[in-house]
LUMFI-505345 format. One record per residue (C-alpha): residue in three letters; x, y, z; residue number from 1. Coordinates in Angstrom, 1 decimal, decimal comma. Layout:
BEGIN
ALA:X:Y:Z:NUM
...
//
This chain:
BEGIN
UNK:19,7:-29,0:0,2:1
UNK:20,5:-25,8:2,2:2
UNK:19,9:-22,0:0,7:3
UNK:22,7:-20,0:1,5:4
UNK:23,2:-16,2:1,6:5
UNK:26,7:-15,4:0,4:6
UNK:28,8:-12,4:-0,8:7
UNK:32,2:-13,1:-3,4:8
UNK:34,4:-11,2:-5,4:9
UNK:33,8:-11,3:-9,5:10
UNK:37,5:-12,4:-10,7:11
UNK:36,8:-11,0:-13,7:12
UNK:36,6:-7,7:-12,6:13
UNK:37,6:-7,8:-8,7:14
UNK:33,7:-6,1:-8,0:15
UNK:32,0:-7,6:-4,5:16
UNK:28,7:-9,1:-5,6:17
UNK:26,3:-11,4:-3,6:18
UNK:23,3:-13,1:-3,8:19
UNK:21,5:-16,4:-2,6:20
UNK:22,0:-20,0:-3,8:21
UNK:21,4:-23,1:-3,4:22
UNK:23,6:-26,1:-2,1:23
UNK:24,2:-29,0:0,2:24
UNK:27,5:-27,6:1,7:25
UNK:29,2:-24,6:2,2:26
UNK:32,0:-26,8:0,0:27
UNK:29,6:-27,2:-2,6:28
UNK:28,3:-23,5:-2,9:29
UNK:32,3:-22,6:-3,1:30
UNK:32,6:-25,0:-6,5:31
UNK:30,0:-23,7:-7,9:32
UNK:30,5:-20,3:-8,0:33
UNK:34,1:-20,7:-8,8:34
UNK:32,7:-22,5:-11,8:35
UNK:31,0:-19,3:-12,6:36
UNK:33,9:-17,4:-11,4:37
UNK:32,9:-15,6:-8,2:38
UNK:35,3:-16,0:-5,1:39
UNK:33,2:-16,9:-2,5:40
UNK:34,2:-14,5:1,2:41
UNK:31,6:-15,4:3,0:42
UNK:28,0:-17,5:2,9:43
UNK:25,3:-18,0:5,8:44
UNK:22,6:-20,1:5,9:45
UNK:18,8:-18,6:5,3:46
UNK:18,0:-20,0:8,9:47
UNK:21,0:-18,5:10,6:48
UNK:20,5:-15,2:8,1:49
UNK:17,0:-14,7:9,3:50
UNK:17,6:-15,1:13,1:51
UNK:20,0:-12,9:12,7:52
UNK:18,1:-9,9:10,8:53
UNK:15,5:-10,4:13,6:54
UNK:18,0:-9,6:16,2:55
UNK:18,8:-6,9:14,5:56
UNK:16,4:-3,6:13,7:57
UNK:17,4:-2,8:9,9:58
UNK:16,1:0,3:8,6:59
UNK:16,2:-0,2:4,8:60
UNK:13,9:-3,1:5,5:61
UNK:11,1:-1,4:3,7:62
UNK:13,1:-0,4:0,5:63
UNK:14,2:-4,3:0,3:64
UNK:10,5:-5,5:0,9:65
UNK:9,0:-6,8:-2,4:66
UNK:5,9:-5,1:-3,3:67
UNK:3,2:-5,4:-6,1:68
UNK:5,2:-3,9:-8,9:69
UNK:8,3:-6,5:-8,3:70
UNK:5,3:-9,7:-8,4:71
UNK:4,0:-7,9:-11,2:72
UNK:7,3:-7,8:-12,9:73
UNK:8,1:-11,7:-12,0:74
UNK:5,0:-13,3:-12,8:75
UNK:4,7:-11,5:-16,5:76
UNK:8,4:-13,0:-16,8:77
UNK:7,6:-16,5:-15,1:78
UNK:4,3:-16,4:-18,0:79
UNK:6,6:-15,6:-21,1:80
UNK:9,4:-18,0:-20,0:81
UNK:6,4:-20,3:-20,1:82
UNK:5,0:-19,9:-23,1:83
UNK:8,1:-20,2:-24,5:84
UNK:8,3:-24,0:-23,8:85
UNK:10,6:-23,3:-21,1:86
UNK:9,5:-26,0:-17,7:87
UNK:8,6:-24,2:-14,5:88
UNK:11,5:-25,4:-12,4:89
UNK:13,6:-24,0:-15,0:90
UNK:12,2:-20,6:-15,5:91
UNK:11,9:-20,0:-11,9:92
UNK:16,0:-20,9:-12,0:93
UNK:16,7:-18,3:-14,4:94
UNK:14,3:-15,6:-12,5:95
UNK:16,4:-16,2:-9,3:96
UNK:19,9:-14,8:-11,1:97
UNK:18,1:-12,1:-12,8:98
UNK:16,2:-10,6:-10,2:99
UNK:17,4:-7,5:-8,0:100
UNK:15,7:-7,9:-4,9:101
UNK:17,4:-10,2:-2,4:102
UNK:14,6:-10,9:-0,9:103
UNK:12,5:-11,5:-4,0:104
UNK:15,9:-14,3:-5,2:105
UNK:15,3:-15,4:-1,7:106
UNK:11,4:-16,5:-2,1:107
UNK:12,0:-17,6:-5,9:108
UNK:15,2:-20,0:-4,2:109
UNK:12,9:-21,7:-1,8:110
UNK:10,0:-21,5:-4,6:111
UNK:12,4:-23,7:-6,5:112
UNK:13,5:-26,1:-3,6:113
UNK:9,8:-26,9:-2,9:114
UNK:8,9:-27,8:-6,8:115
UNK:12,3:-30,4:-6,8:116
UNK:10,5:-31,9:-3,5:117
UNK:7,4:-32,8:-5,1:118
UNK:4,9:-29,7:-3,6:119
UNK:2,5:-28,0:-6,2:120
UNK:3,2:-24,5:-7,8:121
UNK:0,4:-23,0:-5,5:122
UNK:1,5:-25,2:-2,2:123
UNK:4,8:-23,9:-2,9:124
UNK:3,7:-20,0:-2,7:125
UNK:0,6:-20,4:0,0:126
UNK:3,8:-20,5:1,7:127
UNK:5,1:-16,7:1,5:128
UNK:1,5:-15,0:2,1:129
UNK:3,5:-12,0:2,1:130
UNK:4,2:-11,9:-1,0:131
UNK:1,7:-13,9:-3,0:132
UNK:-1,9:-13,3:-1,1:133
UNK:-4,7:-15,5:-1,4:134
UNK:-5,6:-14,4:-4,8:135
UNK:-2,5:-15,2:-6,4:136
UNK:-2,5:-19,0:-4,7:137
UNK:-5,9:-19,8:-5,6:138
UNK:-5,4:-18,2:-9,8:139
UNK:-2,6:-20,7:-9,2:140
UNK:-4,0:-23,6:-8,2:141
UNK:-6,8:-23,6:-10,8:142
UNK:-4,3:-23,2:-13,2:143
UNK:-2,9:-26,4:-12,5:144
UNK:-5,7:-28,2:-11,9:145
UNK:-7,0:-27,1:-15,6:146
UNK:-3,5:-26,9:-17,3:147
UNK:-4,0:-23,3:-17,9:148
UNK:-0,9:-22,2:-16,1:149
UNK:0,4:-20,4:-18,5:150
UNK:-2,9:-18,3:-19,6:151
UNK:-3,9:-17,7:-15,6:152
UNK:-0,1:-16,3:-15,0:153
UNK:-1,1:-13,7:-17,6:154
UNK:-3,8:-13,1:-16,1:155
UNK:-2,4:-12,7:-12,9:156
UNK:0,3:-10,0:-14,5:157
UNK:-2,1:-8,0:-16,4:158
UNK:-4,4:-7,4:-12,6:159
UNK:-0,9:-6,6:-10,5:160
UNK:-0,1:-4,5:-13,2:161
UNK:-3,2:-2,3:-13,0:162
UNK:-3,4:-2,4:-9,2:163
UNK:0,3:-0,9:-9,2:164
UNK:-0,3:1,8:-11,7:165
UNK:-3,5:2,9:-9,8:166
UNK:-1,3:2,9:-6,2:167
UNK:1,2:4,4:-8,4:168
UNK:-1,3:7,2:-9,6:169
UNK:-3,0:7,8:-5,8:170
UNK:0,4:8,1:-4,6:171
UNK:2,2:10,5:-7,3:172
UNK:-1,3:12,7:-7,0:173
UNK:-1,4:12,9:-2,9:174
UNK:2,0:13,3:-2,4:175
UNK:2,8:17,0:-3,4:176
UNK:-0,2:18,2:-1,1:177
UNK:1,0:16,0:2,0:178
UNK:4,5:17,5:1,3:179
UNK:3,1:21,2:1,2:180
UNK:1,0:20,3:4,3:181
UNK:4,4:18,9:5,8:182
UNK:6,1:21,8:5,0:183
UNK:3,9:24,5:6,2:184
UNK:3,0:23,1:9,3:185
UNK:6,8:22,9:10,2:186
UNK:6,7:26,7:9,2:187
UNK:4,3:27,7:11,3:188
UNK:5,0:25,8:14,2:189
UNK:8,9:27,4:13,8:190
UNK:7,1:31,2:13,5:191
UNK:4,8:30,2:16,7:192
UNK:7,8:28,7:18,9:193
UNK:10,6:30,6:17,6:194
UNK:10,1:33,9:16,6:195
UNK:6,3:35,2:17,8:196
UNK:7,2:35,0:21,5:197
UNK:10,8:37,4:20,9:198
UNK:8,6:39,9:19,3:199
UNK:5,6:39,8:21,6:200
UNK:8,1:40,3:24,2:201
UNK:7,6:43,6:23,7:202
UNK:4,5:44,1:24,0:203
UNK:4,4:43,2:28,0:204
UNK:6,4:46,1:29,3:205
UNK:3,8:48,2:28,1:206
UNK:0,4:49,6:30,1:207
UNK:-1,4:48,9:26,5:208
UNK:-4,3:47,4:26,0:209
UNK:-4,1:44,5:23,6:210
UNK:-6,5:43,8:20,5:211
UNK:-8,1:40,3:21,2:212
UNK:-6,4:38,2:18,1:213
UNK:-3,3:39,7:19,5:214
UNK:-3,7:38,5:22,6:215
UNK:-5,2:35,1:21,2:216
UNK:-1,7:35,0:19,0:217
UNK:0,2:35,1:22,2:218
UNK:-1,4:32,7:24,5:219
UNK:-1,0:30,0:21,6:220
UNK:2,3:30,6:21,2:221
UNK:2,9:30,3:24,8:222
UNK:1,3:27,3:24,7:223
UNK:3,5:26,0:22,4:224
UNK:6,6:27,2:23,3:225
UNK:5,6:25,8:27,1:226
UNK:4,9:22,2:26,0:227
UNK:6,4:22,1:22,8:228
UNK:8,3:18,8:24,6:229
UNK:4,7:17,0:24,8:230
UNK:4,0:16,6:20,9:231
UNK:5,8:13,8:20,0:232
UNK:4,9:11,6:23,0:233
UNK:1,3:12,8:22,7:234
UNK:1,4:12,6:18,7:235
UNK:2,6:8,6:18,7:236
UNK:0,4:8,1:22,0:237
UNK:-2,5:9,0:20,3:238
UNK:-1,2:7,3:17,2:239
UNK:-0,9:3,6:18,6:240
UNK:-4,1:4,3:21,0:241
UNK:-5,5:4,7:17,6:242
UNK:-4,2:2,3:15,9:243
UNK:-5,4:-0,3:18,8:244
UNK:-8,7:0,7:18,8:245
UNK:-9,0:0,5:15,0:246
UNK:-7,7:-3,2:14,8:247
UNK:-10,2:-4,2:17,2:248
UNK:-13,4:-5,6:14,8:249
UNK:-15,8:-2,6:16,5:250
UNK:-13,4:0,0:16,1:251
UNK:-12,7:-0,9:12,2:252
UNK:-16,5:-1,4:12,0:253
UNK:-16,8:2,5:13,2:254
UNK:-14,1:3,5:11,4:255
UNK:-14,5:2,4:7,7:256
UNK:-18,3:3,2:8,6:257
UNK:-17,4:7,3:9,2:258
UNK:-14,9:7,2:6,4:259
UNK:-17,6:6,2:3,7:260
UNK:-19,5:9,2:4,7:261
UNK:-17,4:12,1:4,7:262
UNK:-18,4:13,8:1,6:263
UNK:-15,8:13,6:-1,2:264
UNK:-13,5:11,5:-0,1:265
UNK:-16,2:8,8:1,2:266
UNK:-17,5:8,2:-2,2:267
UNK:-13,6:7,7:-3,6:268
UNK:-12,9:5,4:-1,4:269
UNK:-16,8:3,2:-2,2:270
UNK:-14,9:3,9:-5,6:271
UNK:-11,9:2,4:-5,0:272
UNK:-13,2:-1,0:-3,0:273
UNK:-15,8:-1,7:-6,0:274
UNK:-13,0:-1,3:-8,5:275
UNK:-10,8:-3,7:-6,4:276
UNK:-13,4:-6,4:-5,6:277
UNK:-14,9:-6,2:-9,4:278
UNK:-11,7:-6,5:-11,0:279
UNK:-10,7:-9,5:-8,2:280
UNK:-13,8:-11,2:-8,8:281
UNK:-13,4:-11,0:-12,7:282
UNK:-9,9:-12,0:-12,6:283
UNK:-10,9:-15,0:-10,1:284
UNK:-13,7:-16,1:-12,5:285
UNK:-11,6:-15,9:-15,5:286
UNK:-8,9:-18,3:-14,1:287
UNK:-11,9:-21,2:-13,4:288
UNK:-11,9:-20,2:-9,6:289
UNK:-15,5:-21,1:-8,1:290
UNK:-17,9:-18,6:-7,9:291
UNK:-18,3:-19,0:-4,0:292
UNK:-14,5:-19,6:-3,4:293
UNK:-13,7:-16,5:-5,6:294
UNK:-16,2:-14,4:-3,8:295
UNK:-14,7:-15,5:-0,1:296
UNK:-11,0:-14,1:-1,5:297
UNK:-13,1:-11,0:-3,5:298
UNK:-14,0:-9,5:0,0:299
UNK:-10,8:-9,4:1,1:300
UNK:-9,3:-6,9:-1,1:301
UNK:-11,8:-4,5:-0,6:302
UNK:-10,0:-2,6:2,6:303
UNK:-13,5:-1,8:4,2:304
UNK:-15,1:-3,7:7,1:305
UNK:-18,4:-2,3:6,0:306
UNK:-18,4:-3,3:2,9:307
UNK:-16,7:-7,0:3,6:308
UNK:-19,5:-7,5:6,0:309
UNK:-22,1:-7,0:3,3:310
UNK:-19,9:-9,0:0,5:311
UNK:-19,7:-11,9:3,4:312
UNK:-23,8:-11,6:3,6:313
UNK:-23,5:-11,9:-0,2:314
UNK:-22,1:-15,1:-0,3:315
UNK:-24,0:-16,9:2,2:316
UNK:-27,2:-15,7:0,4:317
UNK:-25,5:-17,3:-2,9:318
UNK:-25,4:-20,6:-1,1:319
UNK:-28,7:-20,8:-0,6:320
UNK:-29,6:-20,1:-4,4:321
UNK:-29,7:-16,6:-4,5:322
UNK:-28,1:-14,1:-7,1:323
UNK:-25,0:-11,6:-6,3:324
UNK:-26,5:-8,8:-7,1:325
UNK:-30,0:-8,9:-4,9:326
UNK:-28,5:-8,7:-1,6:327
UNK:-25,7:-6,1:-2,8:328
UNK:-28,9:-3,9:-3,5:329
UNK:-30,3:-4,7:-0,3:330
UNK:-27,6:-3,3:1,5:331
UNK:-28,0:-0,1:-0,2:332
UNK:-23,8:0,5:0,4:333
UNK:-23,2:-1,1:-3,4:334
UNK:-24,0:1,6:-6,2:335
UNK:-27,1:1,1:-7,8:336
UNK:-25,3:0,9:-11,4:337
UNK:-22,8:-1,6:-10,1:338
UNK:-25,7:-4,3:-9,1:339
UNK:-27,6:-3,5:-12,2:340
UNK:-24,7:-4,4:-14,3:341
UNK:-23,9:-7,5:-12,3:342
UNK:-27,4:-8,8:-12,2:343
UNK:-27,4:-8,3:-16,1:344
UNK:-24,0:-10,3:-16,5:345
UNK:-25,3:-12,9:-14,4:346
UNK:-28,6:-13,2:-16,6:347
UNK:-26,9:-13,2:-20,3:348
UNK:-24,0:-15,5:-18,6:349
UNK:-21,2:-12,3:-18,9:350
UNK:-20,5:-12,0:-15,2:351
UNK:-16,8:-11,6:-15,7:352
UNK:-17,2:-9,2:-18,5:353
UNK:-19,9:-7,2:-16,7:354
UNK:-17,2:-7,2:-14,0:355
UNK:-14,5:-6,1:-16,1:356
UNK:-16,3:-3,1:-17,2:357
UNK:-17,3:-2,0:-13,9:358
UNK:-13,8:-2,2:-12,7:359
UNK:-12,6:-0,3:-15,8:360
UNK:-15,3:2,3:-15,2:361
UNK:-14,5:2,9:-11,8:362
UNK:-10,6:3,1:-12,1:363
UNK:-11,2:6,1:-14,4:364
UNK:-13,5:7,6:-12,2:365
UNK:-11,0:7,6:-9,2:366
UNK:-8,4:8,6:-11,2:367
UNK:-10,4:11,5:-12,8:368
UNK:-11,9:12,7:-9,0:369
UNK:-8,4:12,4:-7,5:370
UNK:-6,8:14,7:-10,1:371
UNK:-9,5:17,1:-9,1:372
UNK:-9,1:16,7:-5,3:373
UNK:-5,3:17,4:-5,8:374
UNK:-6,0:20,8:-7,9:375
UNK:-8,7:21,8:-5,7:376
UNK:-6,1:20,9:-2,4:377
UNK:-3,2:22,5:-3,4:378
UNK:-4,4:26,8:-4,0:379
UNK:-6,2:25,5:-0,4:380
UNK:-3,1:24,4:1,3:381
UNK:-1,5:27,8:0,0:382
UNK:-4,4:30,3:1,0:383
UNK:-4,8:28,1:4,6:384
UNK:-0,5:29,0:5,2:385
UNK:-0,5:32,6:2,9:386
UNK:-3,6:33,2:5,7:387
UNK:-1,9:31,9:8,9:388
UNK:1,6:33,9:8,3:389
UNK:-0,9:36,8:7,2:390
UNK:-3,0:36,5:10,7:391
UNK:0,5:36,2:12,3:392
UNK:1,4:39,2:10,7:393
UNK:-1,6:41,2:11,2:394
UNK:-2,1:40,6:15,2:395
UNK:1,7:41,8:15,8:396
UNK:1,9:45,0:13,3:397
UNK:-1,4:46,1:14,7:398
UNK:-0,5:46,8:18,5:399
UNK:2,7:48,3:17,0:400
UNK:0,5:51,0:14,6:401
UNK:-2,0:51,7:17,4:402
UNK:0,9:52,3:20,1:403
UNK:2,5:55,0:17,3:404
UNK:-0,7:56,5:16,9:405
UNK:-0,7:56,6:21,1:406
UNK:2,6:58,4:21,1:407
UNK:1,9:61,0:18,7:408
//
């Protein structure tokens, strides 16, 4: 059975609609929407759909793409169609024709193919690792294997759920300040370019000598105005040099090193990565996920090399009998608090509990410092532009006052 891509006309109400389904035949996909009374225009194949979008550069990709909210969504759905007595194959059906997000129908289509073939649940979505990363597979598959699907798909909602509001919150907090930054740069830059160098103008006819910030004024906007054509070549040449040398293992290593140290915003992001990997860890206990297996996925979320690389130590100190928390002290990277609490979980046997709590701690922390980072940025932001257009200002007026005074 193929999965076609295929746009009709509602004859009910003459509106275009589309959307992905299943069927053997183009001939087959045409009765059965007719049954449901769409007038089918056109259908292609996934295989032929996707060669095609990779021929061709679409821009809107990125709004189509189905992030953690639109899992989040789907998988507390997927869990109440479950506990409603309502078989998988079937509740994924009725997911596909309610969701928005062709892409999302498109992964819950081939989701549903796989199940009629015979593959597991998890099998079925190790498949899309974009979508569903190793987390979500492995809460899956010990689901199954303990006939907990239902309770672990919870589970699974009420982590995605959190992870999106705290993206949610670090985004809707960072993005007026990037904005004004945006904004005021583009400002200047116009001022430096545009403006400064007509005015200045002036200034070279004369046998005057020039105060030194004047004179400093002028030279950068010369430079500017001379090479203003090398900025975006150098700006995304620097930008993918960048980005090659921070993919390489070193580079990341140096990297994610320097950015735990820079004061503030160093000790945010240590927030952040413990928050993830506690809460991970928790949730992977919870579902019946082994403690080494859950640790191996853990350090994956934490979006830090250095701190993966002592999580990885972790783990092979575990296999040969010793606890989590000993050589998460040792490394001297993990806050103190964080391996005190774990050490006590693992003693009175409330790991996952311990975890929970240190994840919940956290999160409020990061929230709390990123408010105040983003009140503290924003009169900075404004006093760093109010004091560049005042320095621009200031070195042009002045020459001007001290030629009048020259005259008189």
């Amino acid at each position: 059975m193929a999965v076609f891509e295929y746009r009709g006309i509602l004859v009910a109400s003459g509106k275009p609609t589309k959307g992905v389904r299943d069927a053997d035949n183009p001939r087959q996909l045409r009765a059965l929407l007719r049954r449901e009374g769409i007038l089918l225009t056109s259908a292609t194949e996934e295989a032929a759909a996707k060669a095609k979008k990779k021929r061709e550069i679409d821009l809107l990709a990125p709004l189509r793409r189905v992030g953690t909210a639109d899992i989040a969504m789907m998988t507390r759905q997927l869990a109440t169609l479950m506990k409603a007595g309502i078989p998988l194959v079937d509740s994924i059906s009725a997911l596909t024709e309610q969701v928005d997000k062709e892409e999302l129908a498109r992964i819950l289509t081939n989701l549903r193919e796989r199940l009629h073939e015979g593959s597991s649940f998890a099998a079925a979505l190790e498949q899309h690792p974009k979508a569903f990363p190793p987390l979500y597979v492995n809460m899956v598959s010990a689901g199954e294997a303990s006939g907990t699907l239902e309770q672990v798909l919870e589970r699974l909602a009420d982590f995605l759920e959190g992870q999106s509001r705290l993206q949610g919150k670090v985004v809707a907090a960072l993005a007026y300040p990037i904005l004004m930054l945006i904004i005021g740069t583009g400002l200047i830059s116009v001022l430096m370019i545009a403006v400064v160098p007509k005015v200045t103008s002036i200034f070279e006819s004369l046998d005057h000598a020039l105060p030194w910030y004047t004179q400093v004024l002028i030279a950068v906007s010369r430079f500017l105005s001379g090479y203003w054509w090398l900025y975006v070549p150098v700006l995304i040449l620097g930008a993918y040099l960048f980005r090659r040398w921070k993919a390489t293992p070193a580079g990341r290593l140096k990297w994610d090193s320097f950015t735990l140290g820079v004061p503030v915003f160093g000790q945010v992001s240590m927030m952040l990565s413990v928050a993830r990997f506690s809460k991970t860890l928790a949730t992977l206990l919870g579902a019946g996920v082994p403690l080494l297996k859950a640790m191996d996925i853990s350090h994956r979320v934490l979006g830090n090399a250095v701190l993966e690389k002592i999580v990885q130590e972790a783990t092979s100190s575990i296999r040969e009998g010793e606890s989590i928390a000993d050589p998460l002290r040792r490394s001297g990277r993990f806050p103190p608090i964080v391996c005190h609490m774990i050490a006590v979980g693992e003693k009175s046997g409330q790991l996952e509990q311990m975890l929970e709590s240190v994840a919940g701690s956290y999160d409020s922390q990061v929230e709390v410092r990123i408010q105040t980072l983003t009140s503290l940025l924003e009169p900075l932001m404004i006093v760093f532009m109010g004091g560049s257009v005042g320095f621009i200002a200031f070195a042009i007026l002045m020459p001007l006052i001290q030629m009048n005074d020259f005259v008189k």
